[in-house]
N, C-alpha and C positions, 0 to 999 in steps of 0.2 A: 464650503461649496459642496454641495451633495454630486457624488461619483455620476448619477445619471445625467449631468450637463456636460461632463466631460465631453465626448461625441462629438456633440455639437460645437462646442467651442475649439475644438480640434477642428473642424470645417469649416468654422468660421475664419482661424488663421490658414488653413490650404487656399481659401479661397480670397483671400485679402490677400495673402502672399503672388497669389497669380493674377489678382487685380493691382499688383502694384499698390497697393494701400494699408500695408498695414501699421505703417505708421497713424495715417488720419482715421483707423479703426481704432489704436491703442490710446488716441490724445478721447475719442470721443467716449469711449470705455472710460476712462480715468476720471472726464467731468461727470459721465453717469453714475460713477461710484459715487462719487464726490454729495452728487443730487441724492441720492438713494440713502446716504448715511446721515445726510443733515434732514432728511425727511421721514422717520421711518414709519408715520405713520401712512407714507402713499405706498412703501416697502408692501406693511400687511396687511393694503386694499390688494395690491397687486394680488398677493397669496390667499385672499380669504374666498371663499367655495360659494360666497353667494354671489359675486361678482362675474358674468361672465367672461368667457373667452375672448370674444369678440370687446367687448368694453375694454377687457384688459388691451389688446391689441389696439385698438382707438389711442388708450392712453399713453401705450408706450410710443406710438407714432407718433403723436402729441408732440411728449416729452422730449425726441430725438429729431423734430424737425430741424432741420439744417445739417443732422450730422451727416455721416458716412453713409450711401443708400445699402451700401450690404451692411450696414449695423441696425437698421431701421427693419428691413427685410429680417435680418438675421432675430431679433425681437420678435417681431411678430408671428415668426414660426413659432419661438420658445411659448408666447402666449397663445397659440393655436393647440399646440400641444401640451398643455394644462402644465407647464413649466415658469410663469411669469412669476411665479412667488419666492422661486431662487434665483435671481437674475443680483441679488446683493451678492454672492460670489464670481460674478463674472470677469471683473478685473482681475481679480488675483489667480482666476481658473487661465488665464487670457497671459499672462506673466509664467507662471508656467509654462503653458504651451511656447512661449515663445525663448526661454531660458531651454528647455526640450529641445525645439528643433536651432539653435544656434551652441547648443551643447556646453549649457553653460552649471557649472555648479555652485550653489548656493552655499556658502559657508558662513556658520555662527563664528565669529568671534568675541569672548567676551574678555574684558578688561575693566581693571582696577579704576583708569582715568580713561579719558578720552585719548585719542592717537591725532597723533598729529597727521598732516596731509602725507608730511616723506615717510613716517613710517607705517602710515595704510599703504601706501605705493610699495615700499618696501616687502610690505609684508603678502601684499596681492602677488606681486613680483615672485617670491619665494613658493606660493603655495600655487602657481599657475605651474611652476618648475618640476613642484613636486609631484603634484595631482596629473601633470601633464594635459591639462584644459584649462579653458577659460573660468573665470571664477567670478561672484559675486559676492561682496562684502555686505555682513550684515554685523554690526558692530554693536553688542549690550554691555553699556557698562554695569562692573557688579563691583562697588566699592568692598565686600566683603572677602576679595579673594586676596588683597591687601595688596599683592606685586606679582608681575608676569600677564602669562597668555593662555587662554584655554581657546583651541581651534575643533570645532565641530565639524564634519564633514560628512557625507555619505557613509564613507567607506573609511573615516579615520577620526579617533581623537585625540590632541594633543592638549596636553594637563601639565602649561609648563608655571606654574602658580606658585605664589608662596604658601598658602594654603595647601596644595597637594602635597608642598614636600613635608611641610611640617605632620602633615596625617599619616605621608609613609614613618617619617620617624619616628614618628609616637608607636607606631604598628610594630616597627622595630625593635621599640623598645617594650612594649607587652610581650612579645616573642621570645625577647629576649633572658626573662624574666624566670 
């Protein structure tokens, strides 16, 4: 998502947030990802420089009849303002902003297997304790790290693997040499 949408999309949730809507902005956003990613040819009509502003603007109308009127609105600014050709980052600019203002941090965890439910709950539990905020699980399994937990975080990482320990030892043991 190119920096210069930001802005926008920052107003777009102040003002969905004080219309009370930002739920049925963020369901309408989600199906327009949705539309934008199985289409990408209408993606780089949106973006292409001989299509105008205004057509673009028609189109995104179009496309968002029924939704949200401040998502429709909020489009047609993007497309007034020669911005309709990045509008494929909008959901995930829009998730952000919304993970920002509920102060939520987003944390990689990757794992050998899958987790179970109790111990994703477990392990949300712990890192909401530690981090002292709310958190988001993003969970990649990496069958190469063999056993344990590698925890990403803004400001922290934990490298509790069998893999890392085995590379400290080996480290160990050239040093020790």
């Amino acid at each position: 998502m190119a920096d210069s949408l930001m802005p926008y999309v920052q107003a777009l949730y102040e003002s969905a947030a004080e219309a009370g809507s930002t739920e049925a902005v963020e369901k309408d956003l989600e199906q327009l990802d949705a539309v934008l990613k199985q289409n990408q040819d209408y993606t780089a009509m949106l973006g292409h420089p001989g299509v105008t502003r205004e057509q673009k603007a028609a189109w995104l109308t179009e496309l968002t009849a029924g939704a949200e009127p401040l998502l429709t609105t909020f489009l047609t600014i993007l497309a007034h303002h020669g911005l309709a050709g990045q509008i494929s980052g909008l959901y995930a600019a829009w998730k952000d902003c919304v993970r920002q203002a509920n102060e939520i941090e987003t944390v990689l965890v990757e794992t050998p297997a899958p987790l179970s439910a109790k111990d994703e709950a477990a392990l949300t539990a712990m890192l909401e304790s530690r981090l002292k905020r709310k958190i988001e699980l993003t969970i990649r399994v990496e069958p190469d790290l063999i056993a344990g937990l590698r925890v990403r975080a803004r400001d922290l990482v934990l490298d509790n693997t069998v893999r890392s320990r085995l590379n400290t030892m080996r480290e160990q043991l050239v040093e020790s040499r």
